[in-house]
Backbone atoms as SQL, in Angstrom:
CREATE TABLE atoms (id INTEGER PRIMARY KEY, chain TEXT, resi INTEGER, resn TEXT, atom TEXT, x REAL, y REAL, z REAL);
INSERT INTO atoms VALUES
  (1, 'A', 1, 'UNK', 'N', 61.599, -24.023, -4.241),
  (2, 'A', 1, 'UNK', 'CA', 60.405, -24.227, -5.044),
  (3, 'A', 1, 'UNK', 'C', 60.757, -25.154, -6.204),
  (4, 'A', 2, 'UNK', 'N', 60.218, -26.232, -6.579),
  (5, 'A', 2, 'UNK', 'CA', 60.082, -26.983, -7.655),
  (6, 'A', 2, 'UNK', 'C', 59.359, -26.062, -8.861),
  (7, 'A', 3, 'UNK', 'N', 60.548, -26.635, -9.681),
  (8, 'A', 3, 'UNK', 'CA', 59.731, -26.290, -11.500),
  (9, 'A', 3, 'UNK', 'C', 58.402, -27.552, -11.755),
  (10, 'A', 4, 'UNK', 'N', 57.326, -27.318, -12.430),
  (11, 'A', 4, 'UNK', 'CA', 56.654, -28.534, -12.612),
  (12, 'A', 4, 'UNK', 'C', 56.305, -27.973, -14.365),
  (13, 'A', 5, 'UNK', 'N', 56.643, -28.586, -15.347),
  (14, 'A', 5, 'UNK', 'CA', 56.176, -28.346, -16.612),
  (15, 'A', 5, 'UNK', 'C', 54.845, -29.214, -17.027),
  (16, 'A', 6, 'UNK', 'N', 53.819, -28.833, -17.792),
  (17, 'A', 6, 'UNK', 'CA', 52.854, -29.473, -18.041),
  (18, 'A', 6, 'UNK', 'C', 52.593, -29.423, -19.475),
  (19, 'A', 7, 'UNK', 'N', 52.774, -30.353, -19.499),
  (20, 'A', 7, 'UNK', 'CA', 52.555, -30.333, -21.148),
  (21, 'A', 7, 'UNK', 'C', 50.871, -30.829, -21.591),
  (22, 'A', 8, 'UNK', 'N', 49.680, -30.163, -22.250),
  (23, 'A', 8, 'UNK', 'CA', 48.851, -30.431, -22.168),
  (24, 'A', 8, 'UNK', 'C', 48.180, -30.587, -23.184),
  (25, 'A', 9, 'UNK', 'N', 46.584, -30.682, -23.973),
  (26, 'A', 9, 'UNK', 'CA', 46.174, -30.676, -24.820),
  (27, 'A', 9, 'UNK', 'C', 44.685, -29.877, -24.588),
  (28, 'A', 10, 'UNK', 'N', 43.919, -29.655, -25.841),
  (29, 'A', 10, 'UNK', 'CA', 42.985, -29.055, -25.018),
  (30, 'A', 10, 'UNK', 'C', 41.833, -30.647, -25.440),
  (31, 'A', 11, 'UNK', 'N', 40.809, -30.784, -24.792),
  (32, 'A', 11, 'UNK', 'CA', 39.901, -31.495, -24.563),
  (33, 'A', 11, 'UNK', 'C', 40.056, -33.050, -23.882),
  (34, 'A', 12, 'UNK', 'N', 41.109, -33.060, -22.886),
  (35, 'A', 12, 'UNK', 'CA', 42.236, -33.842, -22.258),
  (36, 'A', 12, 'UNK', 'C', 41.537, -34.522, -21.186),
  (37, 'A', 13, 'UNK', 'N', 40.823, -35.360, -20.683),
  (38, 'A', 13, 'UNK', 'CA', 40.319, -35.487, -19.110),
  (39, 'A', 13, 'UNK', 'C', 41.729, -35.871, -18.130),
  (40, 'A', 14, 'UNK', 'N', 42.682, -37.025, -18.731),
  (41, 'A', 14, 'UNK', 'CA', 44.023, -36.374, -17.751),
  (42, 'A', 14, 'UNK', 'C', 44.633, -35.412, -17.441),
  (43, 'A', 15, 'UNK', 'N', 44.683, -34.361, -18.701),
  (44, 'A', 15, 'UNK', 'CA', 44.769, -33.337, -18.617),
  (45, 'A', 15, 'UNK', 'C', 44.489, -32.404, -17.369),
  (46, 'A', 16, 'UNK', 'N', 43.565, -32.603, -17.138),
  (47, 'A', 16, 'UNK', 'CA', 42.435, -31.889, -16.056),
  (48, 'A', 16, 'UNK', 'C', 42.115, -32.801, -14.614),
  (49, 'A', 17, 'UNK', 'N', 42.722, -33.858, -14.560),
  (50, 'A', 17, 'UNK', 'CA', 43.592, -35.035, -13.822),
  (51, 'A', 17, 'UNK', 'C', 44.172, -34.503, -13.158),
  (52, 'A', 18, 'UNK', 'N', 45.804, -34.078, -14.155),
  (53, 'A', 18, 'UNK', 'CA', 46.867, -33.767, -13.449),
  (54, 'A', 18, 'UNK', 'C', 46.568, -32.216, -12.472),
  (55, 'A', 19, 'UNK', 'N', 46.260, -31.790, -13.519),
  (56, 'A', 19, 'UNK', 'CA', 46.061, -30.058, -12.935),
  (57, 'A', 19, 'UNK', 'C', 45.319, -30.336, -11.185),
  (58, 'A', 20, 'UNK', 'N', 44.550, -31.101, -10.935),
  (59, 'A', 20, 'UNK', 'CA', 44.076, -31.574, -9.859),
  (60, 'A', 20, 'UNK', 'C', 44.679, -32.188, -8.806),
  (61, 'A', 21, 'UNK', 'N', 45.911, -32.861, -9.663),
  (62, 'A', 21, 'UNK', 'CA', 47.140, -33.903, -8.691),
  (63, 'A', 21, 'UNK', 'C', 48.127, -32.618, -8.326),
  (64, 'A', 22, 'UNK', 'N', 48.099, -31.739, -9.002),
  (65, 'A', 22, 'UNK', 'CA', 49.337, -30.602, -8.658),
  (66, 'A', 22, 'UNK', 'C', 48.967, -29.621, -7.552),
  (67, 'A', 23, 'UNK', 'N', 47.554, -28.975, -8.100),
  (68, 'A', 23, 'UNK', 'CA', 47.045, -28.123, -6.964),
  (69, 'A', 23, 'UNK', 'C', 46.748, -28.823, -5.475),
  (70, 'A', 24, 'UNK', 'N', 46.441, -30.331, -5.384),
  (71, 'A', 24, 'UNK', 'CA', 46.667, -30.775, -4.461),
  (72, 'A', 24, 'UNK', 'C', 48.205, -30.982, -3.829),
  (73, 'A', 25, 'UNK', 'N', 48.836, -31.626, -4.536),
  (74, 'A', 25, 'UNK', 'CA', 50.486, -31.820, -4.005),
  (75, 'A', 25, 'UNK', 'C', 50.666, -29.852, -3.186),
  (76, 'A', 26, 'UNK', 'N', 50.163, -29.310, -4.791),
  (77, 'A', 26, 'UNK', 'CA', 51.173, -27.850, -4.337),
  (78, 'A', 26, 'UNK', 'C', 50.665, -27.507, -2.899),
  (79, 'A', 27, 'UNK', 'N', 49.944, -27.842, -2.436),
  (80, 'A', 27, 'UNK', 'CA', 49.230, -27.254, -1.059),
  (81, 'A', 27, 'UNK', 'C', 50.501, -28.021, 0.062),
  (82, 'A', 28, 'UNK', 'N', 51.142, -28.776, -0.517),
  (83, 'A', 28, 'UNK', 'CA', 52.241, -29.302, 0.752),
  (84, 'A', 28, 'UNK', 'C', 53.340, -29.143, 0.335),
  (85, 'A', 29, 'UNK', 'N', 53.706, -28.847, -1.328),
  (86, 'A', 29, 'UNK', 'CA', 54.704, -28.616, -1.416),
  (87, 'A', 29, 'UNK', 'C', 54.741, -27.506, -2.027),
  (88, 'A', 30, 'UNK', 'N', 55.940, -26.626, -1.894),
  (89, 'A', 30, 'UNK', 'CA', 55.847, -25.351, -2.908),
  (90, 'A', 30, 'UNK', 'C', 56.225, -25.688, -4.181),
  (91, 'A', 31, 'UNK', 'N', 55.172, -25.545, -5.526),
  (92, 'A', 31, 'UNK', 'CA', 55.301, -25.631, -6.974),
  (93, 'A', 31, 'UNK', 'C', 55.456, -24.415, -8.011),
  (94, 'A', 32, 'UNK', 'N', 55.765, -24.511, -8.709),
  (95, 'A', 32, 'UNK', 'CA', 55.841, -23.124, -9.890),
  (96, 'A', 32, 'UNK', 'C', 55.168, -24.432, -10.762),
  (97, 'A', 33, 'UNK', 'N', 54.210, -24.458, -11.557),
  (98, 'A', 33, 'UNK', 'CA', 53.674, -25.089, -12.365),
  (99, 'A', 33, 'UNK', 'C', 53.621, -24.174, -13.809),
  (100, 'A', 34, 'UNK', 'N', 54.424, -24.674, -14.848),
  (101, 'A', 34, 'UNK', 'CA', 53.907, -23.781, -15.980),
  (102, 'A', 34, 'UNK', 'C', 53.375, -25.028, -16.936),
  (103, 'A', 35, 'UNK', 'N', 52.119, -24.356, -17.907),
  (104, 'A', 35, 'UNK', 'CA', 51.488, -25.408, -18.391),
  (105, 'A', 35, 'UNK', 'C', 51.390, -24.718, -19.729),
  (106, 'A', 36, 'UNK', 'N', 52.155, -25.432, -20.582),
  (107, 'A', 36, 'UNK', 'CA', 52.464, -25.364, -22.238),
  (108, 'A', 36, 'UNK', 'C', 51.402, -26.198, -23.177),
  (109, 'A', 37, 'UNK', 'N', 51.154, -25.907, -23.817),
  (110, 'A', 37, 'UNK', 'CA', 50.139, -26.475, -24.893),
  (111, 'A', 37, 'UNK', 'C', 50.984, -27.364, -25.608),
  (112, 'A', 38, 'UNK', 'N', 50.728, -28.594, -25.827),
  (113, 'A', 38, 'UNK', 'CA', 51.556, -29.537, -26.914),
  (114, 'A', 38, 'UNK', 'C', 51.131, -29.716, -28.490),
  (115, 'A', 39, 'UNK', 'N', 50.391, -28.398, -28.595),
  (116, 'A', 39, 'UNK', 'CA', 50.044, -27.874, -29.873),
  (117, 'A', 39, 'UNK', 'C', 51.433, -26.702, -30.574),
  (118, 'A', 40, 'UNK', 'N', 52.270, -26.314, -29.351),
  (119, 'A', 40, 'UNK', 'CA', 52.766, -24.952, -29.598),
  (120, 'A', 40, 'UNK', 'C', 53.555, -25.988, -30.587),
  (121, 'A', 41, 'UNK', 'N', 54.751, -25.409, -30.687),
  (122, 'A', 41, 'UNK', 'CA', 55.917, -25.619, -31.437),
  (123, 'A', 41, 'UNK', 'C', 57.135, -25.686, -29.878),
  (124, 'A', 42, 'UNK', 'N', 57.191, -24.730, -29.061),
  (125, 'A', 42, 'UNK', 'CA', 58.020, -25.114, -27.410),
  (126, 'A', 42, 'UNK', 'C', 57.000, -26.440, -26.995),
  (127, 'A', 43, 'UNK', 'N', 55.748, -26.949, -26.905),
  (128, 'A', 43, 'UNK', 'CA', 55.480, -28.082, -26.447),
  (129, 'A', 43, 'UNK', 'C', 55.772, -29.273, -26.746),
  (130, 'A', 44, 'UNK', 'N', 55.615, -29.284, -28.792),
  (131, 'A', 44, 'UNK', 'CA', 56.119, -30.459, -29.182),
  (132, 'A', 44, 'UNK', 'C', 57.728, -30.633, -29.176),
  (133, 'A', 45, 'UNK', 'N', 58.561, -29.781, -29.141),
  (134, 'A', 45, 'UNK', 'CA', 60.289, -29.658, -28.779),
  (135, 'A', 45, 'UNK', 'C', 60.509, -30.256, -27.353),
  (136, 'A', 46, 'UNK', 'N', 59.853, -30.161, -25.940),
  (137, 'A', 46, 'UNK', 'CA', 59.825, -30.743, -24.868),
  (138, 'A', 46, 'UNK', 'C', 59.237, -31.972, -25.199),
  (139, 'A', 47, 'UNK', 'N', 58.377, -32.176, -25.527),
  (140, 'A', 47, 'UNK', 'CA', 57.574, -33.585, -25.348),
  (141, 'A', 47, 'UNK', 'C', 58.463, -34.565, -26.317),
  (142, 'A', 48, 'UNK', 'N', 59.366, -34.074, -27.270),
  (143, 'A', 48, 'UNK', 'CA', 60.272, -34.883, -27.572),
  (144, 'A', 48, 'UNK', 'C', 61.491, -35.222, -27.210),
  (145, 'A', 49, 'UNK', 'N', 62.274, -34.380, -26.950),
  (146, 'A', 49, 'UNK', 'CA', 63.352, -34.076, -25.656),
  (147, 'A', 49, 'UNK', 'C', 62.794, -35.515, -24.553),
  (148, 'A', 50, 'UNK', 'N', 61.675, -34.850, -23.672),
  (149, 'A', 50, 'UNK', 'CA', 61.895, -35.802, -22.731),
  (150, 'A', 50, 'UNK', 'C', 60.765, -37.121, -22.804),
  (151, 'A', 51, 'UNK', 'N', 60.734, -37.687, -24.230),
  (152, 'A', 51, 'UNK', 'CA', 59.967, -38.808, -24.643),
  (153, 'A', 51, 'UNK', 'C', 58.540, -39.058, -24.029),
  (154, 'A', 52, 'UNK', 'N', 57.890, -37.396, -24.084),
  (155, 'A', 52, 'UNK', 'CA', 56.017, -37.634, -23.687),
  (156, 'A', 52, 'UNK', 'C', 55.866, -37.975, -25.229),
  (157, 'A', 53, 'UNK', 'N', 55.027, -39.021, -24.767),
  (158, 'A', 53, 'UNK', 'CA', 54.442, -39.825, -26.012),
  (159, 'A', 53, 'UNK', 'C', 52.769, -38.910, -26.536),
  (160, 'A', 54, 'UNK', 'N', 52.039, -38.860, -25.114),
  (161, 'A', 54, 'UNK', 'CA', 51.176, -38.044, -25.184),
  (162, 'A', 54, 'UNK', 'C', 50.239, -37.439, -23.953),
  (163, 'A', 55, 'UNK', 'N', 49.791, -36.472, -24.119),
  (164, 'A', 55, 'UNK', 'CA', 49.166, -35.405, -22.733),
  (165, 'A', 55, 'UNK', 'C', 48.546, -36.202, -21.922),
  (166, 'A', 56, 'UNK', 'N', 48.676, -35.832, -20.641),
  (167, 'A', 56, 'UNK', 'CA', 49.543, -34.658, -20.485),
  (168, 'A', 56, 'UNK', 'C', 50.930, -35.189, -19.641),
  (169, 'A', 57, 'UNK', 'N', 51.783, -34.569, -20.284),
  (170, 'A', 57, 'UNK', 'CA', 53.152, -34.758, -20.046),
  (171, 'A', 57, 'UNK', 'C', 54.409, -34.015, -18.727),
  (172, 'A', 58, 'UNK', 'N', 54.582, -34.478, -17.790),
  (173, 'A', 58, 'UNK', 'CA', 55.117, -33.969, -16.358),
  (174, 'A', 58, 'UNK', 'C', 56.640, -33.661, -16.491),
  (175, 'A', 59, 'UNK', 'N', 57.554, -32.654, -16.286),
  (176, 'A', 59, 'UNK', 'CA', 58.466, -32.301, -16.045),
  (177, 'A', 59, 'UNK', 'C', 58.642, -32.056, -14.579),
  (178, 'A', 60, 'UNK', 'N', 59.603, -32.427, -13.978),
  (179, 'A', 60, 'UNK', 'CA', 59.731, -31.963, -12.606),
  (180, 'A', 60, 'UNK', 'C', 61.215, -31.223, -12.651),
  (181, 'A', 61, 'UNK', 'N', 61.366, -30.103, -12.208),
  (182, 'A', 61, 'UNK', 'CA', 63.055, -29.511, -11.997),
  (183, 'A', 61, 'UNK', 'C', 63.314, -29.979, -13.616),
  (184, 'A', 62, 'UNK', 'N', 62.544, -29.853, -15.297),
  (185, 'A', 62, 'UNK', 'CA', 63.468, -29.680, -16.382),
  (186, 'A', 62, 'UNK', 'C', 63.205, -31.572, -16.280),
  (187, 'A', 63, 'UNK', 'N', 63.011, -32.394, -15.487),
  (188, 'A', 63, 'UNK', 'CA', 63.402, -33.650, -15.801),
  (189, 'A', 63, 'UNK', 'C', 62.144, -34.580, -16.100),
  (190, 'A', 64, 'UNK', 'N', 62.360, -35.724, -17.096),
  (191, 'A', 64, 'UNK', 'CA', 60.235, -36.234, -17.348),
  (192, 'A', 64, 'UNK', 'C', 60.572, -36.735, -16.044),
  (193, 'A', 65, 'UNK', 'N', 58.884, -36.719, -15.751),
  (194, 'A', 65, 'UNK', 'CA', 58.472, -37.266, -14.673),
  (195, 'A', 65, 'UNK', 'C', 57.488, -38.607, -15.266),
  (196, 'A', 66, 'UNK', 'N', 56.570, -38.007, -16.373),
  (197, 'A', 66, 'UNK', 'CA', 55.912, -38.710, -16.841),
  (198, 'A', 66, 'UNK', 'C', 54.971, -38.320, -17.358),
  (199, 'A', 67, 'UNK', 'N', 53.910, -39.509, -18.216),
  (200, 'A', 67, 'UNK', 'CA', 53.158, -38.962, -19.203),
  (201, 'A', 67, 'UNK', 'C', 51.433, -39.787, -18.990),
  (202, 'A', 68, 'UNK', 'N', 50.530, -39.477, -19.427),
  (203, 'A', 68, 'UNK', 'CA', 49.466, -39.551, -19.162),
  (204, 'A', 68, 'UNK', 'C', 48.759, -39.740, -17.924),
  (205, 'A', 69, 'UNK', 'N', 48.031, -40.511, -17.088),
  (206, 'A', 69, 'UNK', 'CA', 47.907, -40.357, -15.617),
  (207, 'A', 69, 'UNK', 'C', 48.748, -40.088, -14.980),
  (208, 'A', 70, 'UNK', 'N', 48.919, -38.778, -14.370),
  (209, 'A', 70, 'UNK', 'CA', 49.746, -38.786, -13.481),
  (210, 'A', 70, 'UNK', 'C', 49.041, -39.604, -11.730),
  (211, 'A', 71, 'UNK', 'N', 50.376, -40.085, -11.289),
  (212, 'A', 71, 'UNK', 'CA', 49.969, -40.378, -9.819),
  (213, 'A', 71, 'UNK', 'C', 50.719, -39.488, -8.976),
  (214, 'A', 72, 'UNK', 'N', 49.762, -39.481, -8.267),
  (215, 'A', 72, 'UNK', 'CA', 49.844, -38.124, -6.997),
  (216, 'A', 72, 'UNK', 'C', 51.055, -39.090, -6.180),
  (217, 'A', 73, 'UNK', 'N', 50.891, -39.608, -5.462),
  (218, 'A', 73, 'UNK', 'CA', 51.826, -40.976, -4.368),
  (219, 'A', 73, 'UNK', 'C', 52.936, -40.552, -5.272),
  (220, 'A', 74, 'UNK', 'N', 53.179, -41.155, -6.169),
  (221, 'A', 74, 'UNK', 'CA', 54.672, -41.420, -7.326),
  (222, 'A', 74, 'UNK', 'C', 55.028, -39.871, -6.958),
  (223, 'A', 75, 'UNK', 'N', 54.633, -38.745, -7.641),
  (224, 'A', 75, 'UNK', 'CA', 55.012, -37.266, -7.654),
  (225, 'A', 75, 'UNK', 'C', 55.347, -36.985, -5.915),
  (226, 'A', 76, 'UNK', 'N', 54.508, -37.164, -5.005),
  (227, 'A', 76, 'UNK', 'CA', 54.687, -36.681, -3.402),
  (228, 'A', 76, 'UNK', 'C', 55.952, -37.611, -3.397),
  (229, 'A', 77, 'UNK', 'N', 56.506, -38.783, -3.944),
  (230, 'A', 77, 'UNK', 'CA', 57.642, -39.282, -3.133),
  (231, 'A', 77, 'UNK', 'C', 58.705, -39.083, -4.095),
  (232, 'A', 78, 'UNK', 'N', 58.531, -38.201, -5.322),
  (233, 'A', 78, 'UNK', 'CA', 59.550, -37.827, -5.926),
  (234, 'A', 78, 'UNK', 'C', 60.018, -36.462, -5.486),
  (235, 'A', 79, 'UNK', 'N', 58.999, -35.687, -5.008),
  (236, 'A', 79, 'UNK', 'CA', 58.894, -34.693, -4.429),
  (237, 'A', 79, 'UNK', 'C', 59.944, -34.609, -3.168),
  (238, 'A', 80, 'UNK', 'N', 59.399, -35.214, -2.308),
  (239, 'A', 80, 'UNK', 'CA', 59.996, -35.645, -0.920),
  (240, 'A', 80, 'UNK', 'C', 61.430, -36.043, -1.181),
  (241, 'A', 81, 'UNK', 'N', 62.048, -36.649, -1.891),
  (242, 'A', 81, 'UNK', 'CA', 63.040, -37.071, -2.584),
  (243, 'A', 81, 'UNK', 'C', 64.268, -35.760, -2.890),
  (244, 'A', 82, 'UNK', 'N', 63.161, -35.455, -3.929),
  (245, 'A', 82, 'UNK', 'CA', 64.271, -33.970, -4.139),
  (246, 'A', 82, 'UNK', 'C', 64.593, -32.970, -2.906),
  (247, 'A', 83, 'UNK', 'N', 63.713, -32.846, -2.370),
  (248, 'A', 83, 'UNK', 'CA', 63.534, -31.683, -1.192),
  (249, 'A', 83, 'UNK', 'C', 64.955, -32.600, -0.359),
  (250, 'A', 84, 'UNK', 'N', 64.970, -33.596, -0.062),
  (251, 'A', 84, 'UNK', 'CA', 65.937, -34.599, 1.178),
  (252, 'A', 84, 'UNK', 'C', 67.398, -34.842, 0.600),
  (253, 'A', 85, 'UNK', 'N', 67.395, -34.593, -0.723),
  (254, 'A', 85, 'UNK', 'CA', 68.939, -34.095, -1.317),
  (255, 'A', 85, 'UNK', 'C', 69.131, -32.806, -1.406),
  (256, 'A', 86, 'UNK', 'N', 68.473, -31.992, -1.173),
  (257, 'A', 86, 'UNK', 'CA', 68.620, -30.591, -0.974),
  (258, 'A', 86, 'UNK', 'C', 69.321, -30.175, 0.565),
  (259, 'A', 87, 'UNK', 'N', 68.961, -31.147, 1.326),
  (260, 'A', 87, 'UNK', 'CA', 68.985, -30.966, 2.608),
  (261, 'A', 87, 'UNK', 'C', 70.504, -31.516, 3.126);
């Protein structure tokens, strides 16, 4: 199972983007998605760590993936990626 961190905001339309790009991916891949507020004090400590500039912000396995639109394609072949070094 992949970690997926989400770093988010509230009144976000990528925000609510990504959440859409994940529940789709997760249907082919297995995800643990946890989704942190970048209001907390743990959101803004990640989003600086791994240089999200701003929401919503992608961790994959602890590592950025990336920050504002996420693309579904980019994530499925990073995805696919990790799973084929596992193997």
């Amino acid at each position: 199972m992949t970690a997926i961190t989400l770093l988010t905001q509230e009144d976000c339309a990528y925000c609510e983007h990504a959440k859409k790009v994940l529940a789709g991916v997760g249907e082919d891949h297995p995800l643990e998605v946890t989704e942190i507020s970048l209001a907390s004090e743990q959101g803004r400590a990640l989003a600086a760590r791994a240089g999200v500039h701003f929401a919503p912000g992608v961790l994959v396995d602890g590592r950025p993936f990336g920050y504002g639109r996420i693309s579904e394609r980019r994530l499925r072949r990073t995805l696919q990626r990790l799973a084929a070094e596992l193997h």
